[in-house]
C-alpha positions in Angstrom: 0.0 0.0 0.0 1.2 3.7 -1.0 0.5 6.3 2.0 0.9 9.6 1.9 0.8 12.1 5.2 0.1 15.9 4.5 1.1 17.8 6.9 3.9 15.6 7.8 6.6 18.2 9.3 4.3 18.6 12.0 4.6 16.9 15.7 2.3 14.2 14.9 2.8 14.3 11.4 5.9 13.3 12.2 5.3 10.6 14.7 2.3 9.1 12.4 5.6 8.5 10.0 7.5 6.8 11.9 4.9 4.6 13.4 3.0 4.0 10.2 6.3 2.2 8.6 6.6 -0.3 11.3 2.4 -0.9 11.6 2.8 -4.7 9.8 -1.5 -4.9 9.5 -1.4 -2.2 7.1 1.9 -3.4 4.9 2.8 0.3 3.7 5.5 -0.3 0.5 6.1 3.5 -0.2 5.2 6.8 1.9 5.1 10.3 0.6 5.6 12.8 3.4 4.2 16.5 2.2 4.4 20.0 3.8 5.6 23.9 3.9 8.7 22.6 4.9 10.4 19.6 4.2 9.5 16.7 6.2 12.3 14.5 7.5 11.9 11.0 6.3 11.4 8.5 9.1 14.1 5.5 10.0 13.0 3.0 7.3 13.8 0.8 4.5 10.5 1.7 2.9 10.7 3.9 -0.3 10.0 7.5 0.8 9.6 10.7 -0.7 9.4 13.8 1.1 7.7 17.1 -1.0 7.9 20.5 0.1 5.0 23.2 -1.1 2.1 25.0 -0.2 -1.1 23.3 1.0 -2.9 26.4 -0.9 -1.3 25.7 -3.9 -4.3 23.6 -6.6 -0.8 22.1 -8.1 0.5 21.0 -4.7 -2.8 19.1 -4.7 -2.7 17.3 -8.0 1.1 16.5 -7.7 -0.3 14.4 -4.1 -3.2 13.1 -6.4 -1.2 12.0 -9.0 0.4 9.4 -6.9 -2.3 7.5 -6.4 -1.8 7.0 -2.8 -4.4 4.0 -1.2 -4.2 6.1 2.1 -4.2 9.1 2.8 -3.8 11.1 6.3 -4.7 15.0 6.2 -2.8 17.0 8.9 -2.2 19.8 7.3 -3.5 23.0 9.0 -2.7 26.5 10.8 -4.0 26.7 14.7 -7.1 27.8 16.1 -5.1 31.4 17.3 -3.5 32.1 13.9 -6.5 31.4 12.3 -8.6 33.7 14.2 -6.0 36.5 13.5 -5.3 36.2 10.0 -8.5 35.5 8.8 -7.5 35.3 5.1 -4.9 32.1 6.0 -7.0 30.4 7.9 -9.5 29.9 5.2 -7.2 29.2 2.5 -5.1 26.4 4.0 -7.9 25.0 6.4 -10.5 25.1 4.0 -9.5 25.9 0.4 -6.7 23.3 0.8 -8.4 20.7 1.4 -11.0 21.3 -1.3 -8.1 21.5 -3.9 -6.9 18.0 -2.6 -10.7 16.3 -2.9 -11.0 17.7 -6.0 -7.4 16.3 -7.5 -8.7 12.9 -6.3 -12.0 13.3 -7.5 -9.8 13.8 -11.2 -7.8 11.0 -10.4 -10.5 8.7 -9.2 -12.6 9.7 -12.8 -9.2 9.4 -14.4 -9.2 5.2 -13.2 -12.9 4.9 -14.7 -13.6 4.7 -10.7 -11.3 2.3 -9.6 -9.2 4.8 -7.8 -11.1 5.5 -4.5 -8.4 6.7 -1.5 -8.9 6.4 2.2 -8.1 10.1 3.6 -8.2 10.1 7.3 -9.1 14.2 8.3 -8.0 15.6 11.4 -10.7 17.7 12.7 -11.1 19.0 15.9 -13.3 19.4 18.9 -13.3 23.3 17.9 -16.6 22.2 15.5 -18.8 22.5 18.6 -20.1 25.8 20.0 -21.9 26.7 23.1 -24.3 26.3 25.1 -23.2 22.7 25.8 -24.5 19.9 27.7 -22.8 18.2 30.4 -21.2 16.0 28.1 -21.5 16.0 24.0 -22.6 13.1 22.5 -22.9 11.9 19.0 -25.4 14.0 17.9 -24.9 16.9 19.0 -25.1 20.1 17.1 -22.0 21.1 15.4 -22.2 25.0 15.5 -18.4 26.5 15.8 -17.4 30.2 17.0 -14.3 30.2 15.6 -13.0 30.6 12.0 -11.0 27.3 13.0 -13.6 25.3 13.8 -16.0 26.8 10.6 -13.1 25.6 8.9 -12.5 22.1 10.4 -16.6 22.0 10.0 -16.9 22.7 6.6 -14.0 20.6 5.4 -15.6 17.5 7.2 -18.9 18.2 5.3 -17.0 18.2 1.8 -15.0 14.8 3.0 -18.5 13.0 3.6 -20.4 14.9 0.3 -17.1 13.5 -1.7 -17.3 9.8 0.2 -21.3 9.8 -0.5 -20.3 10.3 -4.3 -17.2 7.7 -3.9 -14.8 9.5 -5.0 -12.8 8.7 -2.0 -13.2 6.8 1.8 -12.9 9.5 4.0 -13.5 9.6 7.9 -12.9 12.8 10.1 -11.4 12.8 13.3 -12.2 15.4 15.9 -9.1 15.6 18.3 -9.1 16.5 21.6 -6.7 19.0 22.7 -3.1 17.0 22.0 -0.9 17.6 25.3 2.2 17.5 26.1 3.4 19.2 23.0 7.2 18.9 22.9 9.4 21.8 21.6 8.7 25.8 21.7 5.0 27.1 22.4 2.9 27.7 19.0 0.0 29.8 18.0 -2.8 27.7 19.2 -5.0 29.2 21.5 -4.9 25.9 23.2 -0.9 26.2 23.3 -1.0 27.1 27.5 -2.2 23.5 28.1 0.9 22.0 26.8 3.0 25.3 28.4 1.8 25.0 32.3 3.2 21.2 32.1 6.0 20.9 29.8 8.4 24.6 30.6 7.7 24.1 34.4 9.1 20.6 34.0 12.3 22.1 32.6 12.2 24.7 35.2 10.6 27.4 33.5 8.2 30.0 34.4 4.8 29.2 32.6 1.9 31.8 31.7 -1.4 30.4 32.7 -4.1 32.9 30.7 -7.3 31.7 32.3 -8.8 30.5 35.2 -7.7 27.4 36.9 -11.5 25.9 36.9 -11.6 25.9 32.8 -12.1 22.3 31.7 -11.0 21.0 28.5 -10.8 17.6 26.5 -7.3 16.0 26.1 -5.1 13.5 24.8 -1.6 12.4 24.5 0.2 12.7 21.2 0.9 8.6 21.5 -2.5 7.8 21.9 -3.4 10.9 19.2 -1.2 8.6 16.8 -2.9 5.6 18.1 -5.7 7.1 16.7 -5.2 8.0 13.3 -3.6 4.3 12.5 -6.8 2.5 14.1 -8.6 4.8 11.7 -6.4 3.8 8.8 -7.9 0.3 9.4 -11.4 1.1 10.1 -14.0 -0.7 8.0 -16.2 2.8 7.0 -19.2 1.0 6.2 -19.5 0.6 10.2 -19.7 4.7 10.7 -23.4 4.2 9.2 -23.1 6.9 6.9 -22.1 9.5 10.0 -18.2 9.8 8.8 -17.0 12.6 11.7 -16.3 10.8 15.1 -16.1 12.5 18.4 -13.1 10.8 20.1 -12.3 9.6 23.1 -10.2 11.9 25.8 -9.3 13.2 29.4 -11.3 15.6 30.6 -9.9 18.0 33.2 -9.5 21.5 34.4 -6.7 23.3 34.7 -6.7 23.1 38.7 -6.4 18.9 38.0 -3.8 19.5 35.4 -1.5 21.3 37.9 -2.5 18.8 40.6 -1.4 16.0 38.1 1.9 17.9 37.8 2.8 18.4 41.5 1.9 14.4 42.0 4.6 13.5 38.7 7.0 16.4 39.9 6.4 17.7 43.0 4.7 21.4 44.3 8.3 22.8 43.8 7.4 22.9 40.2 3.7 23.4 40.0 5.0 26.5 41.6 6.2 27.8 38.6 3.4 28.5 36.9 1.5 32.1 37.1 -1.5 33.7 36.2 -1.7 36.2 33.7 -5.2 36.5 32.2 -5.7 37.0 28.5 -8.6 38.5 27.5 -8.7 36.7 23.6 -7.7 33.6 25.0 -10.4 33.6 27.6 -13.0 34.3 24.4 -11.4 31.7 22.4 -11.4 28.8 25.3 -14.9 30.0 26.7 -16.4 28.4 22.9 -14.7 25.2 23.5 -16.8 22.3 25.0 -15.3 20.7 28.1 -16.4 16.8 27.8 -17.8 14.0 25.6 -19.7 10.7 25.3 -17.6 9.2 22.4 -19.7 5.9 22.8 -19.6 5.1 19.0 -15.7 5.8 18.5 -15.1 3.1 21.8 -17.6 1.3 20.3 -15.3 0.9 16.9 -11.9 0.7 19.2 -10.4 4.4 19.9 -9.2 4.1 23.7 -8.1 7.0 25.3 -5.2 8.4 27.8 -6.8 6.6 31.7 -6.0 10.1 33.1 -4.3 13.0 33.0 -1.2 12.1 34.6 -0.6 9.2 32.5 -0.3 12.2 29.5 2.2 13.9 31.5 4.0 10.2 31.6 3.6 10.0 28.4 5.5 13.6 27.6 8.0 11.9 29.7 8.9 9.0 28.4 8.3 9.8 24.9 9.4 13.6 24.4 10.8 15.2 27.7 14.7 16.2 27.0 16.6 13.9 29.1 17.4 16.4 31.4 14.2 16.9 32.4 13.6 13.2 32.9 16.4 12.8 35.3 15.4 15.8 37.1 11.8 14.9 37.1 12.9 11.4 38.4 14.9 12.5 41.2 12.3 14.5 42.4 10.0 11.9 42.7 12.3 9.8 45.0 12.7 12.9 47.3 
């Protein structure tokens, strides 16, 4: 099978690439790794080419189509923050991208006389939702963003099911929770603090916390993220029942549990590192984001989910942390 991951320069781009070589169920003999920058080509003896262009770009699009790649894994986006600012961006790589790259397939699928039918796996995002929630979102519940991000992720998950209801491809869309810890520098998210009041305290950093401690959100560790997206890459579609956008499975915590996570993996020394420093946009942002779900249907078909939030910090840990930060984190535990 030919895969190809857009979006692959990313963090999980970049760990779907090295875990999708070595996943022997779905027998991948050549990968193409796409992106504004050039990926880096995993540890493998499998064929791989790595393309650098702009998502935005209708030839960037057709020169992924003309592959012909059996599966396909859609990363590519700006976050939630930057596409609130630049308004202009937002919608043309988190929308009008991905409706170059259906329509390159759609060619390439009328091209085969319809034998040519990818499997794109879309990563959404929780952003889809808007208040007023209930308790805990279920399946059915309305998907009314109040973000340009999540009108983005939204409409690009309707065009994914209109294109799979035509058969011009198999798609399925994802909607991640919040992916924490995020190795590396802060980004632009407005969800970019979650990851910041664990991972810069662990290294001994002050960390900004921009809203209240009692804001709950919906998590998951980039491993079990990963985790995600391959167990999608072998879903049967025809058990979705026509519904192809699954809420997933996550942690759901506030802020205050986060921290208290923190002190029980690290100790209070560290927790007390982190300060408050309110931020009016982020507050808006974060205040249209829904807190919990019932993702009955995706356990239903096999997602499993992080058991709590300290097992994500463990996670960061084991997985991402720079060593020095393990063996500090370590030491303080056996205090």
């Amino acid at each position: 099978m030919r895969a190809t991951i857009i979006g692959a320069a990313g963090m999980l781009g970049a760990k779907l690439a090295q875990q999708i070589v070595n996943a022997s169920n779905l027998n991948i003999e050549a990968l193409t790794l796409q992106d504004v920058l050039l990926p880096k080509a995993p540890d493998t003896t499998i064929p791989c080419n790595c393309m650098r262009g702009s998502f935005t770009e209708p030839e960037q699009a057709k020169a992924i189509a003309a592959e012909r790649p059996e599966l396909i894994f859609h990363l590519a986006a700006i976050v939630s923050g930057e596409a609130e600012k630049d308004f202009e961006k937002g919608w043309a790589i988190n929308l009008h991208g991905s409706l170059h790259l259906l329509e390159a397939l759609r060619a390439q699928h009328l091209a085969s006389g319809g034998s040519y039918r990818p499997k794109v796996i879309f990563t959404s995002s929780i952003a889809v939702f808007g208040g007023p929630f209930p308790d805990a979102i279920d399946d059915d519940f309305l998907a009314a963003p109040q973000t340009s991000y999540g009108a983005q992720k939204a409409m690009t998950e309707l065009a994914l099911a209109d294109y799979s209801r035509k058969g011009f491809v198999d798609g399925v869309s994802l909607r991640m929770p919040t992916v924490v810890v995020r190795p590396g520098l802060p980004n632009a998210a407005a969800s970019s603090f979650f990851s910041g009041i664990i991972r810069e305290p662990l290294a001994g950093i002050e960390a900004l916390l921009p809203v209240d401690d009692n804001v709950r959100h919906w998590f998951v560790s980039p491993r079990t993220a990963t985790g995600f997206l391959l167990h999608a890459a072998s879903l049967d579609s025809a058990k979705l029942a026509g519904r192809r956008s699954l809420n997933l499975p996550g942690v759901s915590c506030t802020v205050a549990e986060q921290i208290q996570a923190l002190a029980g993996v690290a100790g209070e020394k560290c927790t007390a590192l982190i300060r408050a420093q309110p931020d009016a946009a982020i507050i808006k942002i974060i205040a249209q984001w829904p807190e919990r779900f019932d993702a009955s249907k995706a356990e239903a078909l096999g997602f499993v989910a992080d058991a709590n939030f300290e097992q994500i910090i463990r996670v960061y840990l084991e997985d991402d942390a720079p060593e020095a930060v393990r063996q500090a984190t370590a030491k303080e535990s056996t205090a």
